[in-house]
MIDOSE-1310 file (N, C-alpha, C; in nm, 2 decimals, decimal comma, always signed):
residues 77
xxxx	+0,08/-0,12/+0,00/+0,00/+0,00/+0,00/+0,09/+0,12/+0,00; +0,06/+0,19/-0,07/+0,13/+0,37/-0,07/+0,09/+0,41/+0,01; +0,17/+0,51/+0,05/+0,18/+0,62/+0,16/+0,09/+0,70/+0,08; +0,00/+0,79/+0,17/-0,11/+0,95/+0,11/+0,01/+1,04/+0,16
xxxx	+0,07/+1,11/+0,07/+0,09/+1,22/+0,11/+0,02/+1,40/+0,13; +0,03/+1,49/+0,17/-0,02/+1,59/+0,20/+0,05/+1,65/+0,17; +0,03/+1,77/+0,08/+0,13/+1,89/+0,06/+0,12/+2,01/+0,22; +0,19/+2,08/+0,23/+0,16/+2,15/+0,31/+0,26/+2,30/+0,31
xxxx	+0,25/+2,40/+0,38/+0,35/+2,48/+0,34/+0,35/+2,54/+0,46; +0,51/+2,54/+0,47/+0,59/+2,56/+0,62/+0,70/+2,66/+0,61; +0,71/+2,77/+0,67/+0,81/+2,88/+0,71/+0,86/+2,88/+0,74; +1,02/+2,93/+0,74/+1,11/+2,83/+0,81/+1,21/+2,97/+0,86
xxxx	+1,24/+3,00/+0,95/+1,37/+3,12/+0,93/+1,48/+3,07/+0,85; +1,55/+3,20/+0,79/+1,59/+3,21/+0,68/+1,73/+3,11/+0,70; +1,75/+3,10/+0,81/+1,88/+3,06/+0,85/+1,88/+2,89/+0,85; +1,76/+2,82/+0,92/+1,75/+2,70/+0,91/+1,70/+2,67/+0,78
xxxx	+1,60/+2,72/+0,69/+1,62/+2,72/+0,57/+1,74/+2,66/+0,53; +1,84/+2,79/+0,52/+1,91/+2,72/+0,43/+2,04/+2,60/+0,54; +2,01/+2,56/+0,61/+2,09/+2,44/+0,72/+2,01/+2,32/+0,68; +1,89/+2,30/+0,66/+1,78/+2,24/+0,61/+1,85/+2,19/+0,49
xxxx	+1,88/+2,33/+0,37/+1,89/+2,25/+0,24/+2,00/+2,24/+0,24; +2,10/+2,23/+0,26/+2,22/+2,19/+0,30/+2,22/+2,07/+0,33; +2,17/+2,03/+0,43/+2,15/+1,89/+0,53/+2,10/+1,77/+0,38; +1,97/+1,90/+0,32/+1,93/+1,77/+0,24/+2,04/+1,69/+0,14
xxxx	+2,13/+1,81/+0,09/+2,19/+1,80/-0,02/+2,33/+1,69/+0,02; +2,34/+1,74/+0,15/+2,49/+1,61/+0,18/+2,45/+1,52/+0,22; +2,32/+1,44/+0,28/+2,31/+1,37/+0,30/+2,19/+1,27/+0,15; +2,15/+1,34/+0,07/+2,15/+1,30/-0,06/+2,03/+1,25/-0,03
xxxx	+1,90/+1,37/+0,04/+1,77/+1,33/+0,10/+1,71/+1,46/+0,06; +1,55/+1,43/+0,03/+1,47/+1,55/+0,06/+1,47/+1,58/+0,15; +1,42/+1,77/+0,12/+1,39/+1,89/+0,26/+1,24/+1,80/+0,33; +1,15/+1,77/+0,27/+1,07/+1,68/+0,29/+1,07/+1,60/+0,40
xxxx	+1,19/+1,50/+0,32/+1,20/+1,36/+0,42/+1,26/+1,38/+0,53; +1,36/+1,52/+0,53/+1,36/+1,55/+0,66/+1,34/+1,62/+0,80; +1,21/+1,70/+0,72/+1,10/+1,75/+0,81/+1,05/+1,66/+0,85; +0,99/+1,53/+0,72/+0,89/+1,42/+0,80/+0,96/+1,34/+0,91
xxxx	+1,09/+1,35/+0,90/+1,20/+1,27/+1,04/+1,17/+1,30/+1,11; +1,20/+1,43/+1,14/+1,20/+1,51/+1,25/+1,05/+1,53/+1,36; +0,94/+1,55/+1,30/+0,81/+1,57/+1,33/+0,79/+1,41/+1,36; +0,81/+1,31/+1,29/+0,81/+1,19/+1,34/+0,82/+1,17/+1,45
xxxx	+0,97/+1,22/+1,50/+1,07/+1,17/+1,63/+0,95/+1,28/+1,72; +0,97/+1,39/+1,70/+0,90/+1,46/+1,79/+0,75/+1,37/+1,86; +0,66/+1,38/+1,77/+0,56/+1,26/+1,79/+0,60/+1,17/+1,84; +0,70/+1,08/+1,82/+0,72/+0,99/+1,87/+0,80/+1,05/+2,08
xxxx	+0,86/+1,10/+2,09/+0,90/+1,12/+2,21/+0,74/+1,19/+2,27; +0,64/+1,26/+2,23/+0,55/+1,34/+2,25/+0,48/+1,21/+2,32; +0,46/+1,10/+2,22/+0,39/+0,95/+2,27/+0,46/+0,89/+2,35; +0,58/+0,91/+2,39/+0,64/+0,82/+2,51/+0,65/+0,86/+2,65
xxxx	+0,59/+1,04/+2,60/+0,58/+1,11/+2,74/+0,45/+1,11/+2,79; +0,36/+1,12/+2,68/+0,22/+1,05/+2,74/+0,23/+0,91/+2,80; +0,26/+0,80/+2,74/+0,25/+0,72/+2,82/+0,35/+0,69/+2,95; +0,40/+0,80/+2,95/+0,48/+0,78/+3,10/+0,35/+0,85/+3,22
xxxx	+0,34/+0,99/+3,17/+0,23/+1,00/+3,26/+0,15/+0,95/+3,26; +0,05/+0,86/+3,19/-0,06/+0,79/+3,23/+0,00/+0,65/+3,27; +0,09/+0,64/+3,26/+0,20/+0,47/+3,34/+0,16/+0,53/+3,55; +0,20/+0,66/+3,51/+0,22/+0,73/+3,69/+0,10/+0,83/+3,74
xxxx	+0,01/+0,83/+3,69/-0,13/+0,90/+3,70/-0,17/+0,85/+3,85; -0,14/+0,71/+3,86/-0,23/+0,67/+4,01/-0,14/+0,70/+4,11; +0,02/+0,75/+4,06/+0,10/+0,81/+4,22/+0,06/+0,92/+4,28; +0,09/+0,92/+4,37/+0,01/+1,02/+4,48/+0,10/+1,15/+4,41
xxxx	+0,06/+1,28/+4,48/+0,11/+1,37/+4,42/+0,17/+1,40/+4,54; +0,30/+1,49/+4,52/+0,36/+1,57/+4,62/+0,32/+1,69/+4,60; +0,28/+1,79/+4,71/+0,26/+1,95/+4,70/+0,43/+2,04/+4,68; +0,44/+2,10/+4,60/+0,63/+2,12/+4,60/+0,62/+2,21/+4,72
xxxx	+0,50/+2,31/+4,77/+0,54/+2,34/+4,93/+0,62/+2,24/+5,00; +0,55/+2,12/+5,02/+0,60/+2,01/+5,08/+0,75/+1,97/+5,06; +0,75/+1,94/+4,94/+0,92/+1,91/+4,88/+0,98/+2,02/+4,91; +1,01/+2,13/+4,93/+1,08/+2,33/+4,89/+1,09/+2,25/+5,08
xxxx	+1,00/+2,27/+5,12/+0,99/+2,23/+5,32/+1,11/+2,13/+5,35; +1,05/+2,04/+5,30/+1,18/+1,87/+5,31/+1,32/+1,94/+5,26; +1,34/+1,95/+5,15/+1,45/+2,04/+5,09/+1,53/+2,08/+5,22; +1,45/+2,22/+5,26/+1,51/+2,30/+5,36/+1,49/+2,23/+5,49
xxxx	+1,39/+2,14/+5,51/+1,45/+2,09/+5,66/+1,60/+1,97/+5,68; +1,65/+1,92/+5,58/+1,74/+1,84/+5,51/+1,91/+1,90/+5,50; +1,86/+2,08/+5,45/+1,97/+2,14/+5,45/+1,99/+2,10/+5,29; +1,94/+2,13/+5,24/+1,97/+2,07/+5,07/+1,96/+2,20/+5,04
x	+1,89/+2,27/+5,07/+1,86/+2,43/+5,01/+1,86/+2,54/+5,10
C-alpha cells in the first residue's frame, strides 16, 4: 500500500532554511523527508511522554510546598 501524502506549506527562518537544504543535499535526502524525520521523532518522544504519565497518574502527588519544606528541613537548600 502507498503512503497518502499531503502537501503542506511551512516557514522556516531564513537561517535554518538554508541548514535544512544543506542537510538535504549532503546527506543526498529531501527537505521533505527531513521535516517528516523530525516531526516523526518529535511525535514519537511526544507519545512516550504521554505514556509515562498515564504509566504514573495513580501516584500520589507531592505539593512542592512540601518538597521546597523537606528540601530545607534536610539542608539541601
Amino acid at each position: 500500500m502507498t503512503a497518502v501524502t499531503k502537501r503542506a506549506t511551512v516557514y522556516f527562518d531564513s537561517e535554518l532554511h538554508r541548514a535544512l537544504r544543506l542537510k538535504a543535499v549532503e546527506t543526498d535526502r529531501s527537505m521533505s523527508d527531513l521535516v517528516n524525520e523530525a516531526v516523526k521523532l518529535t511525535l514519537a518522544e511526544d507519545a512516550e511522554d504521554l505514556a509515562a504519565f498515564e504509566e504514573r497518574a495513580h501516584e500520589a502527588n507531592l505539593p512542592f510546598e512540601s518538597v521546597v519544606k523537606d528540601l530545607k528541613r534536610r539542608g539541601k537548600i
